[in-house]
BALOMI-284856 format. One record per residue (C-alpha): x, y, z; residue in one letter. Coordinates in steps of 0.05 Angstrom, whole numbers, plus 32768, in hexadecimal, padded with zeros to 4 digits. Layout:
N
XYZA;...
//
This chain:
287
7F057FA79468X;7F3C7FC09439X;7F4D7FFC9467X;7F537FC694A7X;7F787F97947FX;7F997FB89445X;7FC97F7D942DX;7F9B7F4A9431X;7F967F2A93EAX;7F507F0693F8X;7F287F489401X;7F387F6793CBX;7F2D7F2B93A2X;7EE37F2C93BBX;7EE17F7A93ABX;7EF17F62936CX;7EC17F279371X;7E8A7F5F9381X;7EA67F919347X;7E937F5B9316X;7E537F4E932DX;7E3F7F909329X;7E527F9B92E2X;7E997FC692F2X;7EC57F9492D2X;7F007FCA92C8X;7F047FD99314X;7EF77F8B9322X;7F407F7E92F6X;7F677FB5931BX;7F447F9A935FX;7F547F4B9350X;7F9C7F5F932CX;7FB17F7D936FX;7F9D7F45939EX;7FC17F219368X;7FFE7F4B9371X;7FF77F4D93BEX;7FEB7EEA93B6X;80157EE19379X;80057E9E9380X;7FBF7EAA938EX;7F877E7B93A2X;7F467E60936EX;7F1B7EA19383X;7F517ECA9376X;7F5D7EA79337X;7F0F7EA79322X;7F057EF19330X;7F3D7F069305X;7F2E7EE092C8X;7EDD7EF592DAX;7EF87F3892D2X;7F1A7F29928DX;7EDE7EFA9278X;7EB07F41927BX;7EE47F65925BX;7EE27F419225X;7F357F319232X;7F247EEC9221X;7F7C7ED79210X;7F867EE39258X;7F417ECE927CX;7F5B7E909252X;7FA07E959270X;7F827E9892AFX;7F577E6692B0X;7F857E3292A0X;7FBA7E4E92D1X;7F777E489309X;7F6F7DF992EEX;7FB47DE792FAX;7FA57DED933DX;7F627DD69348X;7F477DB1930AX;7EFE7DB19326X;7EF77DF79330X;7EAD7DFE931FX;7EA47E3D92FCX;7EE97E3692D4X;7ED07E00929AX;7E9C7E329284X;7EB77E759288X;7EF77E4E9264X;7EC07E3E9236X;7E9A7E739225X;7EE67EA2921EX;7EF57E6891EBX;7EBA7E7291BEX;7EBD7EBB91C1X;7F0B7EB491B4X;7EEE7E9D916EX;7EB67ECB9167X;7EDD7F09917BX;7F137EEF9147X;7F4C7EEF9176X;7F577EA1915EX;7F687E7E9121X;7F757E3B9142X;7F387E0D9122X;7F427DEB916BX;7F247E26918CX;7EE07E0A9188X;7EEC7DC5919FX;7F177DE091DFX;7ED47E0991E7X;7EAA7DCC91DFX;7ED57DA2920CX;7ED47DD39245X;7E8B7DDF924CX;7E807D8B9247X;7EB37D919282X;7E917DBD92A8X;7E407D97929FX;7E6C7D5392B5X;7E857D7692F8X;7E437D9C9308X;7E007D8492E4X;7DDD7DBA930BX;7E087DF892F8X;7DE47E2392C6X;7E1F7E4C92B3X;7E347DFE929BX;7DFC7DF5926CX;7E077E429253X;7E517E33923CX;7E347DF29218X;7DFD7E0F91FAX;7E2A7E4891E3X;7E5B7E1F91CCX;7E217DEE91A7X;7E077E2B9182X;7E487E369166X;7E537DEF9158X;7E0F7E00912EX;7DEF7DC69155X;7DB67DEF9164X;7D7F7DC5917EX;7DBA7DAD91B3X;7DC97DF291C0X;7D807E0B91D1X;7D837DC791FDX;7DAB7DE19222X;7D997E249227X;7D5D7E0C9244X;7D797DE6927FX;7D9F7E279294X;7D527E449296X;7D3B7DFD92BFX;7D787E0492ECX;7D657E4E9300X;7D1F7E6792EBX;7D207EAF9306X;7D657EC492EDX;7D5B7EED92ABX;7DA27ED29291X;7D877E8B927DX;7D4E7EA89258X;7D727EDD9233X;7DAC7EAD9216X;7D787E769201X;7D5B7EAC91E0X;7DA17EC191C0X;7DA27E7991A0X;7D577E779191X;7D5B7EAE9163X;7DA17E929140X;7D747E569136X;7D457E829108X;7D137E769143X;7D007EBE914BX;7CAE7EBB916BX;7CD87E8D919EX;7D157EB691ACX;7CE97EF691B5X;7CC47ED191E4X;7CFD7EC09217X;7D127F089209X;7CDA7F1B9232X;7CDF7EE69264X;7D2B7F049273X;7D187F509276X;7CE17F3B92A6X;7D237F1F92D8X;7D647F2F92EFX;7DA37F1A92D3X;7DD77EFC9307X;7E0F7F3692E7X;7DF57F7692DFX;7DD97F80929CX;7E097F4A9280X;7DBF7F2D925EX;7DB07F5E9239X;7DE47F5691FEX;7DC37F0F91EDX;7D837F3A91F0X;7D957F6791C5X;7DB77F2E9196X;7D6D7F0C9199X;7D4D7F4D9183X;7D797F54914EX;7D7B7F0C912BX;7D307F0C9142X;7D1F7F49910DX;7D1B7F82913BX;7D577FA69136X;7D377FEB915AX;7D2C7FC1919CX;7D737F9F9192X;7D927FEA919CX;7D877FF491ECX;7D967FBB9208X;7DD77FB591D7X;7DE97FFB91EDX;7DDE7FEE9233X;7E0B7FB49236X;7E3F7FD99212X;7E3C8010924DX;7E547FDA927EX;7E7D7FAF924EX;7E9B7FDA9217X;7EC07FA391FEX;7E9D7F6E91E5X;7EA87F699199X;7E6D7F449186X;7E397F7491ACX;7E587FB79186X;7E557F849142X;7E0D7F759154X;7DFB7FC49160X;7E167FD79122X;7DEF7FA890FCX;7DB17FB8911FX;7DBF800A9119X;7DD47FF690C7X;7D8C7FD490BDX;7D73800B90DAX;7D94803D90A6X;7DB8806390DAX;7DF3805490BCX;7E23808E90E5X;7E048062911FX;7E19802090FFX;7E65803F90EBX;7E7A804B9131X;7E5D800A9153X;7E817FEE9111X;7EC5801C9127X;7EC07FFE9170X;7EC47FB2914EX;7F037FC9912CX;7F1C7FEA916CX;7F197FA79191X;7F347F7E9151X;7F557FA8911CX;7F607F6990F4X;7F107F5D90F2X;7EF87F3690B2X;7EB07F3090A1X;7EC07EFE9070X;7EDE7ED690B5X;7EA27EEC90D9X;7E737ED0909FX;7E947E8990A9X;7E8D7E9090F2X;7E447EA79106X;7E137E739115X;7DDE7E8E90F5X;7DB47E4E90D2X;7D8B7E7490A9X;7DBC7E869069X;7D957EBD9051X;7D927EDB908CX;7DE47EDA9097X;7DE47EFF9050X;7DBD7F33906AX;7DDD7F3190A4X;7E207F449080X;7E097F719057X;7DEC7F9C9089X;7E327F9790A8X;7E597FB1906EX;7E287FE59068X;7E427FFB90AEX;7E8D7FFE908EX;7EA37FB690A4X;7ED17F93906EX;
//
């Protein structure tokens, strides 16, 4: 189609629609950033694709950015209030935000997007993940739970109720949706299988956390919190060379990185288990 139609903005924004989905975010940005160059002005797909592209990335400052530029033009753009969302919370996970608003904005956006579509899944995801680090966790597997309802053979549902299962010190639970998502595919390729490893990890088996966290990483280097979570799994484990360069990707991404921030910020509820938690951590090198 590209070869027939070379300037033609709206193909390459669904090669870069397809680039996502297939877990090439890098080649999905320089695909969507050139339809952008060739529409300046764009249209929503266009707008969607490029801030899916950041949102995989891990870019979440300009999925952000783009988002709200996509809203100003269509405020019920149905995928927009999550992904806006879920970018906010991991704005504050990943560190990149000091503003104590971050949260709420997160919060705000994913009620937003359940009160325009009751029936979108990726809705209740960006609630539940924003609930969980609200630390309203019985809300937050709630929710989790309707994105399972909404679409019981997609492996995605399963493997982020798991994610907040096992933050909720509900480990026999969380391995058992573990299961349930490795038994089904995942609408983005391999994009479930960080919250797997998570739920392995928080779950108390850090040697099944380490393939599915390095798988993820092979198709989404940058996402802070997965390298954080494989070097506390590899540090457990006492390979500790292992658990320094996962460690030396989370600085790569955020130099400033802070465990004593990260302490304050992950929504762990059992206490004991957030000591350990950091410890392992600082064991890896993390400060």
């Amino acid at each position: 189609a590209i070869a027939l139609d070379p300037n033609n903005a709206g193909i390459y924004a669904q090669r870069a629609e397809v680039l996502n989905v297939t877990g090439r975010p890098e080649e999905a940005l320089r695909a969507a950033e050139y339809a952008m160059r060739l529409n300046p002005r764009g249209n929503g797909g266009e707008f969607i694709t490029l801030a899916s592209a950041y949102h995989l990335l891990g870019r979440c400052t300009e999925a952000i950015s783009t988002l709200k530029s996509l809203l100003v033009r269509y405020p019920d753009w149905p995928s927009a209030y999550p992904m806006l969302s879920v970018n906010y919370v991991r704005q504050w996970a990943f560190q990149q935000s000091q503003d104590a608003h971050t949260l709420t904005q997160a919060l705000e956006a994913a009620q937003r997007a359940v009160a325009l579509n009751g029936s979108y899944g990726f809705a209740h995801a960006a609630l539940g993940y924003s609930y969980l680090f609200q630390r309203q966790y019985e809300q937050a597997i709630s929710e989790m739970e309707k994105v399972v309802g909404l679409a019981p053979s997609d492996a995605d549902g399963y493997a982020v109720l798991a994610l907040v299962l096992s933050h909720a010190g509900k480990s026999g639970e969380a391995l058992g949706m573990v299961e349930e998502a490795l038994r089904r595919k995942p609408s983005l390729v391999d994009q479930h299988l960080s919250p797997i490893g998570t739920a392995y990890y928080f779950a108390g088996k850090p040697a099944e956390a380490i393939t599915p966290l390095k798988q993820s990483l092979s198709r989404y280097p940058d996402m802070l919190l997965t390298h954080l979570t494989l070097a506390a799994a590899y540090s457990e484990l006492g390979q500790i060379a292992k658990a320094q360069a996962a460690a030396a990707e989370v600085l790569r991404i955020n130099p400033q990185f802070s465990l004593e921030v990260h302490k304050k910020r992950e929504p762990l509820k059992d206490p004991a288990m957030l000591e350990r938690h950091i410890a392992v951590l600082r064991k890896a090198g993390l400060k």
